[in-house]
C-alpha positions as CSV (number, residue, x, y, z in Angstrom):
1,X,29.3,13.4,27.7
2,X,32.6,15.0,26.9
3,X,35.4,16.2,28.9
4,X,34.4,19.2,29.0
5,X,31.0,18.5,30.2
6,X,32.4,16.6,32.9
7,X,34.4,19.0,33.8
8,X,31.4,21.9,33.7
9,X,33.7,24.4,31.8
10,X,33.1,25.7,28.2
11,X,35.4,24.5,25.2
12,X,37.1,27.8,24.9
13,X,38.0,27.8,29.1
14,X,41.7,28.6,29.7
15,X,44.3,26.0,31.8
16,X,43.6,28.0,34.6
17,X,39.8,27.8,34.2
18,X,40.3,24.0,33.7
19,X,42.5,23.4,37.0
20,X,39.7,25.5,39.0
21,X,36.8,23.2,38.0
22,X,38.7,20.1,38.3
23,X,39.9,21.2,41.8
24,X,36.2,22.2,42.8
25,X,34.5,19.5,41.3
26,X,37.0,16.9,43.3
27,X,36.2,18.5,46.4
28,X,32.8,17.9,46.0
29,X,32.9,14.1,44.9
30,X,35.9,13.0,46.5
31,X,34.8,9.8,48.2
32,X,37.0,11.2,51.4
33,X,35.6,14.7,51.1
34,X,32.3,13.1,53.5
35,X,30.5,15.7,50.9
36,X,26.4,14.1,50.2
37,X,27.4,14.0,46.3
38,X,30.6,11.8,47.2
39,X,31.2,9.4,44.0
40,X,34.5,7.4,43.0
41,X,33.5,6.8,39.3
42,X,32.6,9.9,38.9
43,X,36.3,11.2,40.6
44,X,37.7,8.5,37.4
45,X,35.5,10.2,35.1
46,X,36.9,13.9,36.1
47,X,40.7,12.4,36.7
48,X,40.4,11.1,32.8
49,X,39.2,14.7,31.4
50,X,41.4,16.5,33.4
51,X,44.8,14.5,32.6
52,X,43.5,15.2,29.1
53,X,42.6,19.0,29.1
54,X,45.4,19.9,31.4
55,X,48.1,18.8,28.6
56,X,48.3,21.1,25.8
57,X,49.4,18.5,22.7
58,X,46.4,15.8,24.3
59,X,44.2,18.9,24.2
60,X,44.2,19.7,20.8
61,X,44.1,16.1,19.7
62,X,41.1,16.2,22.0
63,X,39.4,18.8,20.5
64,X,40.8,17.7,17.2
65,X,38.4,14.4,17.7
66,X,35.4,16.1,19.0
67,X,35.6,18.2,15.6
68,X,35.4,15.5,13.5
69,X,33.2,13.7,15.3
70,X,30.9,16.5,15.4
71,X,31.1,16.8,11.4
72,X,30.2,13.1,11.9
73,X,27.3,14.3,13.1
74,X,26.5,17.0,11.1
75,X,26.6,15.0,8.1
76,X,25.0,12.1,9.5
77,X,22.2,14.2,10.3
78,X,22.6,15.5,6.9
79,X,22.2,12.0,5.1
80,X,19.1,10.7,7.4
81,X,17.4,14.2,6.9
82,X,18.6,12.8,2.8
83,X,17.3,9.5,3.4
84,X,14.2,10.6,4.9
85,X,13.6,12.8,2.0
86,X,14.2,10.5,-0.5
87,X,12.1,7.8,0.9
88,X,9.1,10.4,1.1
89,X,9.4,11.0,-2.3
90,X,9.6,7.6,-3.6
91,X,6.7,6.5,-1.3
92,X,4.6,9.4,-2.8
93,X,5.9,8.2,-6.0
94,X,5.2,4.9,-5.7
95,X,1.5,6.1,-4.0
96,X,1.0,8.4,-6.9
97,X,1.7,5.3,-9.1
98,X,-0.7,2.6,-7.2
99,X,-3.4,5.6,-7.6
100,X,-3.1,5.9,-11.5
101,X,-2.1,2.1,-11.6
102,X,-5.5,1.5,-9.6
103,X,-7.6,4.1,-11.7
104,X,-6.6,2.9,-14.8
105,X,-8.0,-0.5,-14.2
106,X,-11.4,1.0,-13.0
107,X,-11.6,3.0,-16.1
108,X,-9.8,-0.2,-18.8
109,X,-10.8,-3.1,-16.6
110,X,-13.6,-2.7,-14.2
111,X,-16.1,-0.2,-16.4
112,X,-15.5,-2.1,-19.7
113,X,-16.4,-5.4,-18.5
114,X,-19.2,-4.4,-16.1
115,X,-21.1,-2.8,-19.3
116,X,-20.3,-5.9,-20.9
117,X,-22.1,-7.7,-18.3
118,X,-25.0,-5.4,-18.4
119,X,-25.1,-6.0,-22.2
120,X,-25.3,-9.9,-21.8
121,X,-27.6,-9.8,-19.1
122,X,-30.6,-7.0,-19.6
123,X,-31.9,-8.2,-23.3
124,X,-32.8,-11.5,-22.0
125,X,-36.3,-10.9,-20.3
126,X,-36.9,-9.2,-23.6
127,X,-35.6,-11.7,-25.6
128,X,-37.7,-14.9,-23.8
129,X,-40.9,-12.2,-23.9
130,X,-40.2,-12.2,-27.9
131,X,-40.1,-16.1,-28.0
132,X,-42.8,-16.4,-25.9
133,X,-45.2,-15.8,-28.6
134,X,-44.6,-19.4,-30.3
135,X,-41.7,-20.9,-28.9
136,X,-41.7,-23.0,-32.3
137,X,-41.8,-20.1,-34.4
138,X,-38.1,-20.1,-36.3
139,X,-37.8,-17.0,-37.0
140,X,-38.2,-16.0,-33.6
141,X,-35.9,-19.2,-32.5
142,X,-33.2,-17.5,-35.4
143,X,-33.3,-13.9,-33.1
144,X,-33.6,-15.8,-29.5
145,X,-30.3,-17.8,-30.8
146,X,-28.5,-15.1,-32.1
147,X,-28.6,-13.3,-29.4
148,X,-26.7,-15.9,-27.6
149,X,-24.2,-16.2,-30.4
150,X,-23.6,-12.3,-29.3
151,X,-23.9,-13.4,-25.5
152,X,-20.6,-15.7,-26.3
153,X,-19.3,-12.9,-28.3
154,X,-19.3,-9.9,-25.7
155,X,-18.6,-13.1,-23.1
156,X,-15.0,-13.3,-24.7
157,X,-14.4,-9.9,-24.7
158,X,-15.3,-9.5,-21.3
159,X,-13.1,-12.1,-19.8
160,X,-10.0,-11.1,-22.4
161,X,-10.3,-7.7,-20.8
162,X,-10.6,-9.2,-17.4
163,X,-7.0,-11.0,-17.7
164,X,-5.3,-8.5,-19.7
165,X,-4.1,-6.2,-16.9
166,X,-3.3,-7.7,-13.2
167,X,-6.0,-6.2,-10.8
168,X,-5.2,-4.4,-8.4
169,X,-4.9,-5.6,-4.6
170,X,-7.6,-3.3,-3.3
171,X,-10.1,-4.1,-5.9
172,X,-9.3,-8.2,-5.5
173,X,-12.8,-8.3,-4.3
174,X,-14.0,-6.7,-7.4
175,X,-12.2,-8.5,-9.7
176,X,-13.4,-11.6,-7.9
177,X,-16.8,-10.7,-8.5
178,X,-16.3,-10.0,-11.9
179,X,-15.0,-13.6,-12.9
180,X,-17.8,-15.1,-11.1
181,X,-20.4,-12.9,-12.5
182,X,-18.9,-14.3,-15.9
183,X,-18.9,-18.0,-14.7
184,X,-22.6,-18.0,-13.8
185,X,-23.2,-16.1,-17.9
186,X,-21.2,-18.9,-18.9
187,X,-23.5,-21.8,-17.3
188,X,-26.7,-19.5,-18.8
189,X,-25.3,-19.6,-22.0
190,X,-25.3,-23.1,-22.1
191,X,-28.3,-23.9,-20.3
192,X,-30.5,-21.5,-22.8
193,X,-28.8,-23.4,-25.8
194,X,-30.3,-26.1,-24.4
195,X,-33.4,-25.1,-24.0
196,X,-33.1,-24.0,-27.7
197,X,-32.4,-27.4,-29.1
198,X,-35.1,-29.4,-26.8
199,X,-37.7,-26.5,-26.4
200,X,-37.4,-27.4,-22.7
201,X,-38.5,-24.8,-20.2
202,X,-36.3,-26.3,-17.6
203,X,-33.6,-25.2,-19.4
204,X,-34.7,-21.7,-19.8
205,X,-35.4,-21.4,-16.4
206,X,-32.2,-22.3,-14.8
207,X,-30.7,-20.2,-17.6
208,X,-32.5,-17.0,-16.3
209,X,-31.8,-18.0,-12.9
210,X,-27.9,-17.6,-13.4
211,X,-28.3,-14.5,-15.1
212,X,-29.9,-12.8,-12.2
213,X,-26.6,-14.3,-10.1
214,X,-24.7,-12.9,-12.3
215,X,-27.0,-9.4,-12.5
216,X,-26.7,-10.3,-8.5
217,X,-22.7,-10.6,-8.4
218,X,-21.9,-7.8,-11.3
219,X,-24.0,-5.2,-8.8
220,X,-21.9,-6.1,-6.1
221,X,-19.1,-5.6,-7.7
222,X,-20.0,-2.1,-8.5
223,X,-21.5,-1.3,-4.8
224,X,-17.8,-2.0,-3.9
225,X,-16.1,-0.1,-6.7
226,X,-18.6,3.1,-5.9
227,X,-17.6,2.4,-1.3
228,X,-13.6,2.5,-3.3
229,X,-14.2,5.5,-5.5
């Protein structure tokens, strides 16, 4: 509150104006006046603004003040409304960046190695149905085997795509899934090598089993990519 304000009167008010409300407003909270609204600090606060207002040359360095501080102000407000501004627009930058930034590795990360996945995975029931019809044929041993030599192939590709952009925080869960989808291809690989070179089924069948893991994992990943999308 200024002195003004204390004293009720406008910033304009003439010396006279300024002795009247001093001398009313003294009356009414002189602590000897026996007035209801009798109060000694606020008789300092009025003897303060008037021994201020009532002098010409302390007026105008006064009023001098309150200008400045009230370009202070202005500009203050000024810079925050700035600030404020500037911060929304690098936010919505920033957002706009974590959107693409986030989209991009669905399209170059995510999509890419999921189809990879897919590719490793889905040719196998065929594959074993093939092989089924003399597992000591060659030939058909040859196709079963090359096969897995493209398992590996796409394998590789899919993890060098995997690490070669950092995911994204909101799809950790889907990268996550991703590398363990891959982990449980890379155990099937091996176990159905196995089963290549000793013609064991046990081999086979725990090779099939961590495909469908990984078929299991990979479509969890994309449930949560599609709840993301």
């Amino acid at each position: 509150m200024n002195y003004y304000e204390i004293l009720q009167i406008k910033s304009n008010a003439s010396s006279i104006e300024i002795k009247q409300a001093y001398r009313k407003l003294v009356k009414e909270f002189h602590p000897d006046s026996q007035h209801k609204n009798a109060n000694h600090d606020r008789i300092i606060k009025l003897n303060a603004a008037y021994e201020v207002l009532s002098d010409e040359k302390n007026r105008q360095i006064y009023d001098q003040k309150l200008r400045q501080k009230l370009v202070k102000s202005v500009e203050n407000r000024q810079n925050n409304t700035h600030h404020a501004t500037s911060y929304y627009h690098h936010n919505r930058k920033q957002q706009k960046e974590d959107e693409s930034s986030q989209f991009r590795w669905l399209k170059e990360v995510y999509l890419p190695v999921f189809n990879l996945i897919n590719k490793i995975i889905y040719p196998l029931d065929y594959q074993i149905e093939e092989l089924s019809a003399d597992l000591f044929d060659d030939r058909l041993m040859l196709v079963f085997t090359n096969y897995l030599d493209n398992c590996r192939y796409q394998l590789e590709k899919a993890r060098n795509i995997l690490t070669s952009q950092p995911n994204p925080s909101l799809y950790a869960g889907i990268a996550a899934n991703l590398y363990y989808g891959l982990n449980h291809i890379i155990d099937g690989i091996e176990e159905l090598e196995r089963f290549s070179q000793t013609y064991d089924e046990y081999y086979l069948h725990t090779g099939r089993e961590l495909f469908n893991l990984a078929e299991e994992i990979s479509q969890n990943a994309s449930q949560m990519a599609q709840n993301r999308m």
